[in-house]
FIROMAR-481113 format. One record per residue (C-alpha): residue in three letters; chain; x, y, z. Coordinates in pm, 1 decimal, padded with zeros to 6 digits. Layout:
> Ala:A:X:Y:Z
...
***
This chain:
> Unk:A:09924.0:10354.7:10119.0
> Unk:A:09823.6:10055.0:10336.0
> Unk:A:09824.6:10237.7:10714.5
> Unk:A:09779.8:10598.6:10635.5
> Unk:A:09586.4:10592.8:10948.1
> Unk:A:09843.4:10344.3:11162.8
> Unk:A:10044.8:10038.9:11146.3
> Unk:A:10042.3:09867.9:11426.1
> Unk:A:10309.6:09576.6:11521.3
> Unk:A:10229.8:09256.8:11656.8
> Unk:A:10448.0:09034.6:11801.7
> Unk:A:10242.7:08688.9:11825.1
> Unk:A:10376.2:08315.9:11954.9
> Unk:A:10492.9:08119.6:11585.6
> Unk:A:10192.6:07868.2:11658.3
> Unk:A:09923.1:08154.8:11759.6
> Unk:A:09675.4:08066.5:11459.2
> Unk:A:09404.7:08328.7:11620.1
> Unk:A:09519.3:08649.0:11736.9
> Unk:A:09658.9:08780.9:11426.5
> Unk:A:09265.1:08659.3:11232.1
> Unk:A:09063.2:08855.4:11512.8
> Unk:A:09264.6:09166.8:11471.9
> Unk:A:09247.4:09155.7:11084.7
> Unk:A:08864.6:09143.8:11064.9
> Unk:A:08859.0:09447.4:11390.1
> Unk:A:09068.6:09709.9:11295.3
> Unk:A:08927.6:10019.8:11158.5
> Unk:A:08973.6:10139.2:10846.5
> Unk:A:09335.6:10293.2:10766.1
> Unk:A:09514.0:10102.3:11027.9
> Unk:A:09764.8:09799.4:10869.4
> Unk:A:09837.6:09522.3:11052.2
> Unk:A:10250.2:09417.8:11077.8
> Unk:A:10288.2:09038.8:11218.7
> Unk:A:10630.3:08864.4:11375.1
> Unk:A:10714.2:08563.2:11564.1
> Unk:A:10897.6:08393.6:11837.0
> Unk:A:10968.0:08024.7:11882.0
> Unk:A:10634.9:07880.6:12085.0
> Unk:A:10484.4:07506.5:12092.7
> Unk:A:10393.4:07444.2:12441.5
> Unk:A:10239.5:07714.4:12684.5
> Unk:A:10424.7:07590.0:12976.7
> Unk:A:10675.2:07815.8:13208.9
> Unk:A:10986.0:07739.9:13021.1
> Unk:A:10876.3:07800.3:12688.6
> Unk:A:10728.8:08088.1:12778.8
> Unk:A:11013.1:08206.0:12977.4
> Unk:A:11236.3:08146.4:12651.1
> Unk:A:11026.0:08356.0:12434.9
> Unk:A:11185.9:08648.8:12572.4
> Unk:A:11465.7:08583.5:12398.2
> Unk:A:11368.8:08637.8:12027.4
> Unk:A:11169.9:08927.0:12151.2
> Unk:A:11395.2:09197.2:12079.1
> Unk:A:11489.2:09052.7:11718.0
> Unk:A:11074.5:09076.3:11621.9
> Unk:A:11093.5:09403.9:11779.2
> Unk:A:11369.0:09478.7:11493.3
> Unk:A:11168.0:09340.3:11223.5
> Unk:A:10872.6:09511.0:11312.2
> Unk:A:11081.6:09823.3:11338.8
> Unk:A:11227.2:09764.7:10952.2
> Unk:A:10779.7:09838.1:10848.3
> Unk:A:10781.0:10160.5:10980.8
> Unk:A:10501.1:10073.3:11307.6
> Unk:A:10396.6:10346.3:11512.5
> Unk:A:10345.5:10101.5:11791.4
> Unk:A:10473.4:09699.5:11904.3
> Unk:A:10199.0:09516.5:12088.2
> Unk:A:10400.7:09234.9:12253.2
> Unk:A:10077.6:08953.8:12191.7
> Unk:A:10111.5:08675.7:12395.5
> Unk:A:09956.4:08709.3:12840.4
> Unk:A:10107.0:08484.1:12987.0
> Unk:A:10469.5:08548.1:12820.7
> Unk:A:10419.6:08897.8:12923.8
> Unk:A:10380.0:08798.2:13268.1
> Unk:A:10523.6:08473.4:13349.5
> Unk:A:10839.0:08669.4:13484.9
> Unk:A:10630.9:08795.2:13795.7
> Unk:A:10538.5:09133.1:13899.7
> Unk:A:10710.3:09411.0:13619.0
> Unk:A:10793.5:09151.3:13333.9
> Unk:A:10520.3:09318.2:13127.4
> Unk:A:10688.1:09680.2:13196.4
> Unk:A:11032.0:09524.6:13115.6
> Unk:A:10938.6:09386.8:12816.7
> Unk:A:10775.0:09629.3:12656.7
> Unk:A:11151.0:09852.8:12778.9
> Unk:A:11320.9:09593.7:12593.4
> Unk:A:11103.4:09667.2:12261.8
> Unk:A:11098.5:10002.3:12238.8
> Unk:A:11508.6:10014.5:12337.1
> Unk:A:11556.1:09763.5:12038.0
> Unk:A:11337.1:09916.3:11811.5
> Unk:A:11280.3:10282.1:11903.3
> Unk:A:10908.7:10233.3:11913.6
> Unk:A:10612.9:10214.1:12179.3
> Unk:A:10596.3:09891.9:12295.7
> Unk:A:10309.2:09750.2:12489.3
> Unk:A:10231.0:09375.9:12608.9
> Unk:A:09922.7:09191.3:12658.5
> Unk:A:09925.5:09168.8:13027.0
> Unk:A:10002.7:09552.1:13037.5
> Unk:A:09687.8:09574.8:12833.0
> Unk:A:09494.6:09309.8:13100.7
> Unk:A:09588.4:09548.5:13416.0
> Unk:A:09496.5:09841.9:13232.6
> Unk:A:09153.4:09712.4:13132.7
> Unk:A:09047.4:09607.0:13446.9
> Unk:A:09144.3:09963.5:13611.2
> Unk:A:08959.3:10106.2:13331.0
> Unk:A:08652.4:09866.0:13453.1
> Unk:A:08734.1:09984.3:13824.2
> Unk:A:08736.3:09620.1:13886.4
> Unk:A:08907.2:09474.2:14206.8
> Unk:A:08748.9:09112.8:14165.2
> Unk:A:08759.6:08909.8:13891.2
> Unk:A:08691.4:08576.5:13722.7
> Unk:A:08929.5:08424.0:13500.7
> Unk:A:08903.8:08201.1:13244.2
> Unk:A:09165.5:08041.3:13028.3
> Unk:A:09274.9:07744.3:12805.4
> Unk:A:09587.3:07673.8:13044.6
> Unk:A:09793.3:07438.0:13213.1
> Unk:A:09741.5:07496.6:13645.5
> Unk:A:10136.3:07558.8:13640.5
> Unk:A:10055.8:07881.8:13368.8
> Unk:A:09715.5:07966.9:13573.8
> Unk:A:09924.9:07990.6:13877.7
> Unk:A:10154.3:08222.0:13719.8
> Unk:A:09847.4:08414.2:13608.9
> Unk:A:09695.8:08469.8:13927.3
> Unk:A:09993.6:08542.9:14092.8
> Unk:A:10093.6:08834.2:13877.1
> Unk:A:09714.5:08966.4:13864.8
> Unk:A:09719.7:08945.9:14278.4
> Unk:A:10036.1:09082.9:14314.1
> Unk:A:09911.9:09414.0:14067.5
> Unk:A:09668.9:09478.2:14327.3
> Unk:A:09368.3:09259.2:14191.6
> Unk:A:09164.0:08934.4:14363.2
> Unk:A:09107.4:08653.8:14170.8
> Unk:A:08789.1:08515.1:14275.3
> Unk:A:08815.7:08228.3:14061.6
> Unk:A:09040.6:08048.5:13813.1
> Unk:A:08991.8:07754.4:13570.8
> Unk:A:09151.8:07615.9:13273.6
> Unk:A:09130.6:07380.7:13001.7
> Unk:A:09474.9:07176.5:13093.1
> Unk:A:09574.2:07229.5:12699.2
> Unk:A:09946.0:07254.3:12643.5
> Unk:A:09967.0:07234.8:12317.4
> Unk:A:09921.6:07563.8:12195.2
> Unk:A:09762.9:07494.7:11820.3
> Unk:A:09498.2:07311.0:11977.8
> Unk:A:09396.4:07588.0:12187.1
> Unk:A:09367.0:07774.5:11827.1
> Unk:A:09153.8:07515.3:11721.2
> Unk:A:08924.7:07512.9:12007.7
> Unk:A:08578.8:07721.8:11903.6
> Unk:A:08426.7:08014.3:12046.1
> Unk:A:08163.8:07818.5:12215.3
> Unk:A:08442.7:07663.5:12404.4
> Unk:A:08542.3:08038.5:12572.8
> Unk:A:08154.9:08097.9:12648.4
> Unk:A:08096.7:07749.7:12874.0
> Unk:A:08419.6:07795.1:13028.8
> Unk:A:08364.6:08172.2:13093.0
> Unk:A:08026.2:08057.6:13271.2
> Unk:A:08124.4:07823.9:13446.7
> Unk:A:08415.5:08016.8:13613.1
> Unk:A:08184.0:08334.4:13718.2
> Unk:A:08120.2:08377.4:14088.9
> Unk:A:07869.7:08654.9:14211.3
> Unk:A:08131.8:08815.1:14371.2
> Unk:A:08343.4:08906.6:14060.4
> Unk:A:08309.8:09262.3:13899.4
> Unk:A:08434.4:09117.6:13556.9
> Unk:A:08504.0:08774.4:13388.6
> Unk:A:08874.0:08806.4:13187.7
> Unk:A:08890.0:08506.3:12913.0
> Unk:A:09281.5:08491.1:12875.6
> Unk:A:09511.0:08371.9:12570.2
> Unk:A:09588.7:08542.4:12282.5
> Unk:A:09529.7:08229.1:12094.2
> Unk:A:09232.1:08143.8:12245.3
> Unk:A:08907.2:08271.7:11989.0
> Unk:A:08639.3:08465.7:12190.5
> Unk:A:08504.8:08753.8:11982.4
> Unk:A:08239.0:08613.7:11862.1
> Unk:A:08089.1:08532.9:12215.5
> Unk:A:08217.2:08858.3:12400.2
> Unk:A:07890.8:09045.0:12363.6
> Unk:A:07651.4:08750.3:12449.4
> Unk:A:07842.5:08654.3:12791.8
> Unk:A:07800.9:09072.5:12891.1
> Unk:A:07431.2:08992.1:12840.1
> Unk:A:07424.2:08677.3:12998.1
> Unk:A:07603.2:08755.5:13307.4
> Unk:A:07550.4:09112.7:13335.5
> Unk:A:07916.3:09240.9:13363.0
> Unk:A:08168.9:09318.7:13184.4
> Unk:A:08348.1:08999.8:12997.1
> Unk:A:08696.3:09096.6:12823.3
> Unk:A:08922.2:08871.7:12641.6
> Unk:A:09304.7:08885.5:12600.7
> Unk:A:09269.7:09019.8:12252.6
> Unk:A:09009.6:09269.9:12316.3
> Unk:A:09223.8:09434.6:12565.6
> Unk:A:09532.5:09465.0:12346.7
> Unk:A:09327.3:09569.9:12100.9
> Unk:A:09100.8:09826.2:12318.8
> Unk:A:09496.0:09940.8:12472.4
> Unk:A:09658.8:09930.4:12078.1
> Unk:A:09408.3:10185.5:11964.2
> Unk:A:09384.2:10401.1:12314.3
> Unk:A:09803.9:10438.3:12251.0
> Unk:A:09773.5:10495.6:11865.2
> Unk:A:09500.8:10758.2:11951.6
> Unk:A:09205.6:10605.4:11742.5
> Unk:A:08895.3:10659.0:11846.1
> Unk:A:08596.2:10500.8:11647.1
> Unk:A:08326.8:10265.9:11765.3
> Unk:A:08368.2:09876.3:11750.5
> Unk:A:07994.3:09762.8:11815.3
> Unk:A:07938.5:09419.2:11904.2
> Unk:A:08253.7:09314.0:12124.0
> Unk:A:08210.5:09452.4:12428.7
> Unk:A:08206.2:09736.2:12698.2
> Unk:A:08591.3:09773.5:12755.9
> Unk:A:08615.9:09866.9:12364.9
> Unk:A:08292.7:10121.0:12403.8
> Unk:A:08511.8:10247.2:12698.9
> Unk:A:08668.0:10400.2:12421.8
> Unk:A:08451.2:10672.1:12326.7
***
């Protein structure tokens, strides 16, 4: 039986070409992989905004597989509705669906507590009316934002087609001395290959969107087994 360990849900954007790849090649052993959704072309506010509304029928779907947890998969749609949208959504999923529910943003907080950072860096593929949403929510859960730069891509299938070097120049160049950490946002945005090098490079800790759903997926499901190569949040782990 495919999952004997877990099946974990994912609820990803309908033009997220990366998140849904990264997972399949990380997950341990035993652990299947269960993939929805919702309506998104453009990471701007509104779109993002209106994702929330096919949210609870992926939730369903997911539900229909059997998952012992939903991972809501998209950052900035988990917190583009201000300070609590990722707590709210993830209500909204598990009261549709009866399951755990936890979002990508949820994931973001949790990792940088885990870190015991207070100031980071943040990198991301973004618009500056989606950064600004960004560093408003992270700010207003208690964190400074030292720094923030984006790419000014809308479209969101070119962010998937944008390669992993792309994450480790922009990473750099957004680092400041003062920041504990350097958080590489977007679900859709590809960054595991580089996570690893930029901790040596800049001598902190470097997360990406996906490694902290991922690192929070398996810390919910109760998996513990070492993922080498990707990072200190997922050694956190263990």
């Amino acid at each position: 039986m495919y999952g004997w360990r877990a099946r974990l849900g994912l609820i990803i954007p309908s033009s997220n070409t990366t998140m849904e790849e990264e997972f399949r090649k990380l997950l341990p052993k035993g652990i299947s992989l269960h993939v929805a959704r919702v309506r998104l072309r453009k990471v701007n506010v509104r779109e993002l905004l209106e994702m929330e509304r096919y949210a609870k029928e992926a939730a369903q779907l997911l539900g229909d597989a059997g998952v012992d947890l939903i991972a809501y998969g998209c950052t900035t749609g988990s917190l583009v509705g201000g300070l609590g949208y990722d707590l709210r959504l993830a209500e909204e999923i598990k009261g549709t669906s009866g399951i755990k529910a936890i979002t990508t943003a949820g994931a973001v907080l949790d990792a940088l507590r885990q870190l015991s950072v207070e100031k980071v860096a943040v990198a991301t593929p973004y618009i500056d009316e989606v950064n600004e949403k960004e560093k408003e929510f992270l700010e207003a859960n208690g964190f400074q934002v030292v720094n923030i730069k984006g790419l000014q891509i809308e479209e969101n299938l070119e962010i998937g087609r944008q390669p992993p070097e792309v994450a480790y120049r922009l990473a750099k160049d957004v680092d400041r001395p003062e920041a504990e950490a350097v958080f590489i946002s977007c679900t859709n945005f590809r960054t595991i290959e580089v996570i690893a090098v930029l901790e040596a490079d800049l001598g902190k800790p470097v997360f990406s969107s996906n490694t902290a759903t991922l690192w929070a997926s398996l810390k919910s499901l109760r998996i513990r087994e070492k993922l080498l190569g990707l990072g200190s949040l997922l050694e956190s782990l263990f």
